[in-house]
MINU-810615 format. One record per residue (C-alpha): residue number from 1; residue in one letter; chain; y, z, x. Coordinates in steps of 0.1 Angstrom, whole numbers. Example, Ala and Ser with C-alpha at 12.3 -4.5 7.8 and 13.67 -1.06 7.14 Angstrom:
% MINU-810615
<pt><seq>1</seq><type>a</type><mol>A</mol><yy>-45</yy><zz>78</zz><xx>123</xx></pt>
<pt><seq>2</seq><type>s</type><mol>A</mol><yy>-11</yy><zz>71</zz><xx>137</xx></pt>
This chain:
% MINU-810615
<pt><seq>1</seq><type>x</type><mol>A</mol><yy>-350</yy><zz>68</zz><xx>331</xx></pt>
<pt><seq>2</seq><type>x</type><mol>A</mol><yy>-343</yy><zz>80</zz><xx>297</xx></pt>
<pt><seq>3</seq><type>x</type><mol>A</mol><yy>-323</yy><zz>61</zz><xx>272</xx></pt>
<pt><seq>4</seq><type>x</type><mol>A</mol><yy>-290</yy><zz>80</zz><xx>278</xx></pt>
<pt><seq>5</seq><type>x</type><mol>A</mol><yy>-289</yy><zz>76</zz><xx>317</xx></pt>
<pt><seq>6</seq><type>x</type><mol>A</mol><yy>-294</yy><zz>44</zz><xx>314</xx></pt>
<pt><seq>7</seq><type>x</type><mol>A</mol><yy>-265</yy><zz>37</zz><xx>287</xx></pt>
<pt><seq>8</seq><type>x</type><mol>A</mol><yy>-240</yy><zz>52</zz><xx>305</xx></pt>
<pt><seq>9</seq><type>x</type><mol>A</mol><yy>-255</yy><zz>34</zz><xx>339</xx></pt>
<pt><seq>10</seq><type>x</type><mol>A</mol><yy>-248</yy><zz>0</zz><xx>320</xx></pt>
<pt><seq>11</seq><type>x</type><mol>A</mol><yy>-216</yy><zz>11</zz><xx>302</xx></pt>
<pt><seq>12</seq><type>x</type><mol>A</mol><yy>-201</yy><zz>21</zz><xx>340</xx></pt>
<pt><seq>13</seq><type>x</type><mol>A</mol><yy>-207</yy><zz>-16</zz><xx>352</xx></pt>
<pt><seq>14</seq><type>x</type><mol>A</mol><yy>-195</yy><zz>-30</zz><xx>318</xx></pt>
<pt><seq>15</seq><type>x</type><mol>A</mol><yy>-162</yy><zz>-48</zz><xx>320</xx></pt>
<pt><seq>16</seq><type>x</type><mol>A</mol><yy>-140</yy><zz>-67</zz><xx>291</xx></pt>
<pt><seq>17</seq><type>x</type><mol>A</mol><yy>-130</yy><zz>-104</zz><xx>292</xx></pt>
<pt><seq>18</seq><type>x</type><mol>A</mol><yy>-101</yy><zz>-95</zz><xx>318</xx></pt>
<pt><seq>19</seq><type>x</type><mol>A</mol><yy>-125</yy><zz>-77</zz><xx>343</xx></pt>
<pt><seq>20</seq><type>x</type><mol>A</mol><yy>-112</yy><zz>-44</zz><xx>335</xx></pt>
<pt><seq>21</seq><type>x</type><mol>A</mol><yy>-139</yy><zz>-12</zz><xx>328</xx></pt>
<pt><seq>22</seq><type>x</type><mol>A</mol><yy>-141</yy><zz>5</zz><xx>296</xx></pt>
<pt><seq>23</seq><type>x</type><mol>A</mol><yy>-113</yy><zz>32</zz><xx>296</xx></pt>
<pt><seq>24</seq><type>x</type><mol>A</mol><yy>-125</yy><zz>67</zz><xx>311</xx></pt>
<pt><seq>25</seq><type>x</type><mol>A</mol><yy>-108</yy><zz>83</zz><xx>278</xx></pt>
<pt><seq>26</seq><type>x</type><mol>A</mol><yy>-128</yy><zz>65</zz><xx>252</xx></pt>
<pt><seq>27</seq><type>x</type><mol>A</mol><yy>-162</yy><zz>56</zz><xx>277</xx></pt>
<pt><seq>28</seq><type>x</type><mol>A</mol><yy>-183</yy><zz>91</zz><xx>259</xx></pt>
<pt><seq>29</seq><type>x</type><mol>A</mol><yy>-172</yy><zz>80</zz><xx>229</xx></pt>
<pt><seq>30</seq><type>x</type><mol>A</mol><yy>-185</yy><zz>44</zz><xx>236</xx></pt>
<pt><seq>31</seq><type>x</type><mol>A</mol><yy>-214</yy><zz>59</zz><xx>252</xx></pt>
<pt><seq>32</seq><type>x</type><mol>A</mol><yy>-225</yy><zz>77</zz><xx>219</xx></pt>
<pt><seq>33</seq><type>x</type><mol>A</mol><yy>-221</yy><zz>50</zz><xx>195</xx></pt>
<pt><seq>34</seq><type>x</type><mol>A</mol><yy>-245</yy><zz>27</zz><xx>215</xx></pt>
<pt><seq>35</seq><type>x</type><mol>A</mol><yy>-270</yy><zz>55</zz><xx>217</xx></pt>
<pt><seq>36</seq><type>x</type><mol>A</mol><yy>-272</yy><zz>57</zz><xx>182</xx></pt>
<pt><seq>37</seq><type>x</type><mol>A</mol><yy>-281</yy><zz>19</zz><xx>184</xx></pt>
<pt><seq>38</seq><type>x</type><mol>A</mol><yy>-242</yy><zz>3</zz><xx>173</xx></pt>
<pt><seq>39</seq><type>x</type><mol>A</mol><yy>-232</yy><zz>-20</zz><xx>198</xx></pt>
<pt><seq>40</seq><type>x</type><mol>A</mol><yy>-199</yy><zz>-22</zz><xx>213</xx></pt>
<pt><seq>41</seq><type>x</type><mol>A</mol><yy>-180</yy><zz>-52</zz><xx>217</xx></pt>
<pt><seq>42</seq><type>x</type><mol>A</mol><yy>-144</yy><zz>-40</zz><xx>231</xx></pt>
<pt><seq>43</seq><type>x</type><mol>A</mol><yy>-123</yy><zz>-6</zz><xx>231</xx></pt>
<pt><seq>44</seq><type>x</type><mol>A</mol><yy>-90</yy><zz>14</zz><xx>242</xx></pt>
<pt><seq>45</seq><type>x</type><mol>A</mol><yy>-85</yy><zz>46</zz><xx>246</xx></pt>
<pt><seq>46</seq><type>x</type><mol>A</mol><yy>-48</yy><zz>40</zz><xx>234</xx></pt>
<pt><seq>47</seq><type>x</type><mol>A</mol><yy>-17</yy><zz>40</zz><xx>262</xx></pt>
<pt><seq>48</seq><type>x</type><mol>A</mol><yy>13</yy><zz>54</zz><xx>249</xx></pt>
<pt><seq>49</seq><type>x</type><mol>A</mol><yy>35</yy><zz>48</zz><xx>280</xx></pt>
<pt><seq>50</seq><type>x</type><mol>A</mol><yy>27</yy><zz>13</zz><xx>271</xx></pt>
<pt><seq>51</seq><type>x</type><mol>A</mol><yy>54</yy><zz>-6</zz><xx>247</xx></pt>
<pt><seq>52</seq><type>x</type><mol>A</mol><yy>35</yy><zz>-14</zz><xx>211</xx></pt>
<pt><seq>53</seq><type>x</type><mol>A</mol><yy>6</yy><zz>-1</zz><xx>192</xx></pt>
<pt><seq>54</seq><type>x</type><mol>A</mol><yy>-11</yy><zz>27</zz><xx>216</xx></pt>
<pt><seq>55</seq><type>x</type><mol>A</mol><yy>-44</yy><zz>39</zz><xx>194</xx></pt>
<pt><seq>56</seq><type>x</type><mol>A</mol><yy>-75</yy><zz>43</zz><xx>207</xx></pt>
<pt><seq>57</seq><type>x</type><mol>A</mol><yy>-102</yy><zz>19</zz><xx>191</xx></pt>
<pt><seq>58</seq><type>x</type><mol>A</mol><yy>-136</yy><zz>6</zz><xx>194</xx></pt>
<pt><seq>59</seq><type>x</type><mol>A</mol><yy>-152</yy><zz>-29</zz><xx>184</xx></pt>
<pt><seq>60</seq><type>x</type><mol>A</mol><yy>-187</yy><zz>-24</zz><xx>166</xx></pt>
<pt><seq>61</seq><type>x</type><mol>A</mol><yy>-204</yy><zz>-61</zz><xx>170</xx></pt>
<pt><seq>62</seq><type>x</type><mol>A</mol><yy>-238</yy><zz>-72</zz><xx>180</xx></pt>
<pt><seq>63</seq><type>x</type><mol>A</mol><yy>-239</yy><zz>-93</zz><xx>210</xx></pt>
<pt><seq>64</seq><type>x</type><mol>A</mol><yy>-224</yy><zz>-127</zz><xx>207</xx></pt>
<pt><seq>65</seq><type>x</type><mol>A</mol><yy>-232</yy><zz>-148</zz><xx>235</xx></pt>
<pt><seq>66</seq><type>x</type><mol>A</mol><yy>-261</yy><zz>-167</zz><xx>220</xx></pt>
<pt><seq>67</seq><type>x</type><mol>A</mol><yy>-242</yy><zz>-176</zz><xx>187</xx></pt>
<pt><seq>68</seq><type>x</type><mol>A</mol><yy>-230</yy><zz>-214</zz><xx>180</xx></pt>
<pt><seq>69</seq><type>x</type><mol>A</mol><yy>-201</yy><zz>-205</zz><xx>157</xx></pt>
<pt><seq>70</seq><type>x</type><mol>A</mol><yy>-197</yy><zz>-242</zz><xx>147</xx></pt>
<pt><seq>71</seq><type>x</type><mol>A</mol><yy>-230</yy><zz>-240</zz><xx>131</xx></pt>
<pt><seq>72</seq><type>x</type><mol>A</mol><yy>-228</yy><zz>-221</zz><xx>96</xx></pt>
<pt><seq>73</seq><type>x</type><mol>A</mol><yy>-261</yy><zz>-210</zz><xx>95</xx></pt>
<pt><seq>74</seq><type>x</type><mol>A</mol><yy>-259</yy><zz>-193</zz><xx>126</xx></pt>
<pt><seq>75</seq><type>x</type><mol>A</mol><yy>-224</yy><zz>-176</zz><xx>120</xx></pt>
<pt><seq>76</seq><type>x</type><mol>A</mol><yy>-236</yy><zz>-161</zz><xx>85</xx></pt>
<pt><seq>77</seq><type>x</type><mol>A</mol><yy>-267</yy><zz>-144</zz><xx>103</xx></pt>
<pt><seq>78</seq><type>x</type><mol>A</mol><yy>-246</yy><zz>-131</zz><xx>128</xx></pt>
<pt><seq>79</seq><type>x</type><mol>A</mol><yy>-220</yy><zz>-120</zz><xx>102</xx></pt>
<pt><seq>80</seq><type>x</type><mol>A</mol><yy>-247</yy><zz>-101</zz><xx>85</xx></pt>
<pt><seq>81</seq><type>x</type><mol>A</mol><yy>-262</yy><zz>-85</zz><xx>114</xx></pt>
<pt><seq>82</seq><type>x</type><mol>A</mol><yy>-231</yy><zz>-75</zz><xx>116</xx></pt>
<pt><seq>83</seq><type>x</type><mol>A</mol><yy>-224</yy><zz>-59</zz><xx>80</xx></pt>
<pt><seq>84</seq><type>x</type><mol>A</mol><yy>-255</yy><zz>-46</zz><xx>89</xx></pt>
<pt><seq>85</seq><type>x</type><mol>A</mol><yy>-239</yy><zz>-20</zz><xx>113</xx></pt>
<pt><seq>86</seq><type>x</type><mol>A</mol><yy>-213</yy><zz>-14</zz><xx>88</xx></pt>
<pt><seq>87</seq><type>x</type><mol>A</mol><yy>-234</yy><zz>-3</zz><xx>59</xx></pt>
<pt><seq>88</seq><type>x</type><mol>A</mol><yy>-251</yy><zz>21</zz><xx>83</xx></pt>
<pt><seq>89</seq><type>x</type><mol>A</mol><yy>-220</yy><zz>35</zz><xx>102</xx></pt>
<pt><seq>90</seq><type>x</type><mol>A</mol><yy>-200</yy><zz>42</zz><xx>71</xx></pt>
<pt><seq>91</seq><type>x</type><mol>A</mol><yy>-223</yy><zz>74</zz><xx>58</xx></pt>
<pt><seq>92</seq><type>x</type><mol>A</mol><yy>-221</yy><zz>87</zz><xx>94</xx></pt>
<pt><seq>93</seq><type>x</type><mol>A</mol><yy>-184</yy><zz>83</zz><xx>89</xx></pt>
<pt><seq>94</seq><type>x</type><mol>A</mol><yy>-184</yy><zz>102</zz><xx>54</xx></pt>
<pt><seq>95</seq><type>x</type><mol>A</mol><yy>-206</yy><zz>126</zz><xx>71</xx></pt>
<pt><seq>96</seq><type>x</type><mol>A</mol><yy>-179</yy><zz>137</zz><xx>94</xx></pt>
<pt><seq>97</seq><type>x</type><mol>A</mol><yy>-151</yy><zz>134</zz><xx>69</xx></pt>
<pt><seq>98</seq><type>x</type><mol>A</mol><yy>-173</yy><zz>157</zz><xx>47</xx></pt>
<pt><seq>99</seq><type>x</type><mol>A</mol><yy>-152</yy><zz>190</zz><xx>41</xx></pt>
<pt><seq>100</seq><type>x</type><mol>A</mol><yy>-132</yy><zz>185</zz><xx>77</xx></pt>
<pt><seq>101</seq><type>x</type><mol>A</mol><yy>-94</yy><zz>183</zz><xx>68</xx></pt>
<pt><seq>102</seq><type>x</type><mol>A</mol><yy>-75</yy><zz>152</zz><xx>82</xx></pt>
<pt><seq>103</seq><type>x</type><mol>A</mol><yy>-45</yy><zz>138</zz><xx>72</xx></pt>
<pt><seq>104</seq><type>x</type><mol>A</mol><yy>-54</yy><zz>106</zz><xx>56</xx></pt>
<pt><seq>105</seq><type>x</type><mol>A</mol><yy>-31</yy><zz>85</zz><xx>82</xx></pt>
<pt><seq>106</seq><type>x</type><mol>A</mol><yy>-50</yy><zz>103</zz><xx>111</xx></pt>
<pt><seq>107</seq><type>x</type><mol>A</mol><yy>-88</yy><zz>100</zz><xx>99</xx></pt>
<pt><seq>108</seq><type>x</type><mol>A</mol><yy>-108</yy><zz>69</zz><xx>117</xx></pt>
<pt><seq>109</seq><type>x</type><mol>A</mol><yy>-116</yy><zz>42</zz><xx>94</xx></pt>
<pt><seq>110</seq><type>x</type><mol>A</mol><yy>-136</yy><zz>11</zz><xx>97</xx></pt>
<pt><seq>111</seq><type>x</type><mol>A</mol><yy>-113</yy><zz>-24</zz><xx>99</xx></pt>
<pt><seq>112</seq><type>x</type><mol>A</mol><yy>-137</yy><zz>-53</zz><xx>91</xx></pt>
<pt><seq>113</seq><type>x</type><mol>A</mol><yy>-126</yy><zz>-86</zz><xx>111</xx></pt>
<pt><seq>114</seq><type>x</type><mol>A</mol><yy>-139</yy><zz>-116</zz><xx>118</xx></pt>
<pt><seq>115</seq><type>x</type><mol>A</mol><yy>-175</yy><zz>-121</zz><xx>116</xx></pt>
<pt><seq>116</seq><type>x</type><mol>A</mol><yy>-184</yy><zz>-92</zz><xx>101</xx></pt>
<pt><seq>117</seq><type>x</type><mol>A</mol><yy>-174</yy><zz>-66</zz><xx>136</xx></pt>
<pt><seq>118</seq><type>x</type><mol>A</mol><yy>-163</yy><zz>-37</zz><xx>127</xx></pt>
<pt><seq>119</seq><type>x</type><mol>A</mol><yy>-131</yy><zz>-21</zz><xx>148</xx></pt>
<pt><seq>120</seq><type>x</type><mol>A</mol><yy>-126</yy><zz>20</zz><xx>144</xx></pt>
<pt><seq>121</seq><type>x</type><mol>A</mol><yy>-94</yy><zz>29</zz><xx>147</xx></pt>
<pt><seq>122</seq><type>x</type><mol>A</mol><yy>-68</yy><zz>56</zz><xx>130</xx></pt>
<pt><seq>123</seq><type>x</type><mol>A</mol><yy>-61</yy><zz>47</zz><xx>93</xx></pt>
<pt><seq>124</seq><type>x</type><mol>A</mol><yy>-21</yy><zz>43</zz><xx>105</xx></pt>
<pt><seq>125</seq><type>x</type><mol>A</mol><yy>-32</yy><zz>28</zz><xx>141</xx></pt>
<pt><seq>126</seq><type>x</type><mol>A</mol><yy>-8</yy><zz>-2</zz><xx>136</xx></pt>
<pt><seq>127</seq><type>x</type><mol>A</mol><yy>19</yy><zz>18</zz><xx>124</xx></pt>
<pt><seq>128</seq><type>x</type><mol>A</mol><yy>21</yy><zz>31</zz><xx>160</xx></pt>
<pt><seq>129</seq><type>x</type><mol>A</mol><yy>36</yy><zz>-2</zz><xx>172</xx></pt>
<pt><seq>130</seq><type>x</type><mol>A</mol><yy>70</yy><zz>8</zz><xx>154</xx></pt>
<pt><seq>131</seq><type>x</type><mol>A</mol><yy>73</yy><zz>40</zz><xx>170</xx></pt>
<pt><seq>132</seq><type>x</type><mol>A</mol><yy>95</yy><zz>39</zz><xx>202</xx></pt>
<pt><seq>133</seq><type>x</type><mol>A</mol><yy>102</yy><zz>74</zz><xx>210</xx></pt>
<pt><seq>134</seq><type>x</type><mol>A</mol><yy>86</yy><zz>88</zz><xx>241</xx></pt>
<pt><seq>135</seq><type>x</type><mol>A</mol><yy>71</yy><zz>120</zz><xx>228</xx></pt>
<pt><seq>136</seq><type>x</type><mol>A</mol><yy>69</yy><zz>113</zz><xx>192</xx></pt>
<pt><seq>137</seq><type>x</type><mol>A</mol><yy>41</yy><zz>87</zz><xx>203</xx></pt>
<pt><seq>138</seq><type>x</type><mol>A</mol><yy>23</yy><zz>110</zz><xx>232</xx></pt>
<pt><seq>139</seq><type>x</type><mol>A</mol><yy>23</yy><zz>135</zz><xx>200</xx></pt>
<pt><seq>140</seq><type>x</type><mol>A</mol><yy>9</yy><zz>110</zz><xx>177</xx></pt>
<pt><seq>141</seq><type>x</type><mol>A</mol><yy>-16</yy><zz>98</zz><xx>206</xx></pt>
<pt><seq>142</seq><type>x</type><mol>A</mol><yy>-28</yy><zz>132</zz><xx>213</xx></pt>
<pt><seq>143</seq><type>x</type><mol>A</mol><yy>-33</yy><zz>133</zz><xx>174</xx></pt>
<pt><seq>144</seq><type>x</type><mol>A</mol><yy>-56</yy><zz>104</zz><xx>179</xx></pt>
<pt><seq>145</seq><type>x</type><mol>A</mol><yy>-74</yy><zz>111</zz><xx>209</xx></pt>
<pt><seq>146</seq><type>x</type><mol>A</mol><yy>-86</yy><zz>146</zz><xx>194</xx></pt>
<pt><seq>147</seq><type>x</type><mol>A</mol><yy>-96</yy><zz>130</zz><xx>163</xx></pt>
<pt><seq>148</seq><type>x</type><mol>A</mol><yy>-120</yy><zz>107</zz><xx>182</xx></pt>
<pt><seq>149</seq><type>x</type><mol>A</mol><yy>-132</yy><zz>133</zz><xx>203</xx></pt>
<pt><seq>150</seq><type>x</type><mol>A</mol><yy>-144</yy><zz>156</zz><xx>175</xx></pt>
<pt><seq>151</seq><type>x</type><mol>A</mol><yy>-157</yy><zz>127</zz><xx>163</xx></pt>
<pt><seq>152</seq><type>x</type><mol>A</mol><yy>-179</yy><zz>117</zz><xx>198</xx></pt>
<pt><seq>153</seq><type>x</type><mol>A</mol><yy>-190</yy><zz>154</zz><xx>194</xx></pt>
<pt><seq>154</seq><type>x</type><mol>A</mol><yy>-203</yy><zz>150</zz><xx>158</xx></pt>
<pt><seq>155</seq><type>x</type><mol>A</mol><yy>-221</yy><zz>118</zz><xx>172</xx></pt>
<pt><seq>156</seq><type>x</type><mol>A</mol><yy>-237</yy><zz>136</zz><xx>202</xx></pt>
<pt><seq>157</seq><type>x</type><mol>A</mol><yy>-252</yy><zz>159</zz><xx>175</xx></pt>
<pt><seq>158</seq><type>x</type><mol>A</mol><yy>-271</yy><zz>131</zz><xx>160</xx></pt>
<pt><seq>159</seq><type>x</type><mol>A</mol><yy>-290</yy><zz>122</zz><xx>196</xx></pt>
């Protein structure tokens, strides 16, 4: 079985902390970025029938399960394992920005949280929670969802 088959396999049977599969709308996207060796942690594929922020995102983070957090020594390797993944996802991120015209509030952008994981998500992602109107956010969303897309696409081109 090739490396891609058996991604997806895994990714189809993968399920978040509330038993619920990754989101068909973000799963190629997910798909790609563990292909090119980032793990995922958690996404969304964004809801904007849904009341409050409604951006798609994805959580870049190496598996935790083995990690004592109340040891310090342990937490600062997995932070940098972490930063790790940043410092090689952010040229693939520049790569794509490179000549392609976004507005700056729609273009992806790497959120560093806790432990070092890195969450992608658009640049005015939170902003969404404030907007109430029906179509204004299913425009906004649509925004979003396109701008992930192309950027899936660019990541396919790297397999």
């Amino acid at each position: 079985m090739d490396k891609l088959t058996k991604i997806k396999q895994n990714l189809a049977q993968a399920t978040d902390g509330l038993n619920t599969p990754i989101d068909q709308g973000i799963f190629d996207l997910v798909t790609a970025l563990n292909y090119l060796d980032f793990p995922t942690d958690s996404s969304c594929q964004g809801h904007p029938e849904q009341s409050g922020a409604f951006f798609p995102w994805v959580m870049i983070a190496n598996d935790s399960k083995n990690v004592n957090f109340d040891n310090q020594g342990e937490y600062y390797k997995y932070a940098m394992t972490n930063l790790d993944l940043q410092k090689r996802f952010i040229p693939l991120l520049s790569e794509f920005y490179n000549g392609r015209k976004t507005e700056h509030q729609h273009r992806i952008f790497c959120n560093l949280i806790q432990c070092g994981m890195i969450e992608i998500m658009p640049q005015s992602g939170y902003i969404s929670e404030f907007i109430t109107e029906k179509e204004e956010r299913e425009k906004l969303h649509s925004i979003y969802k396109q701008e992930f897309d192309d950027f899936k696409i660019f990541l396919e081109s790297k397999f």
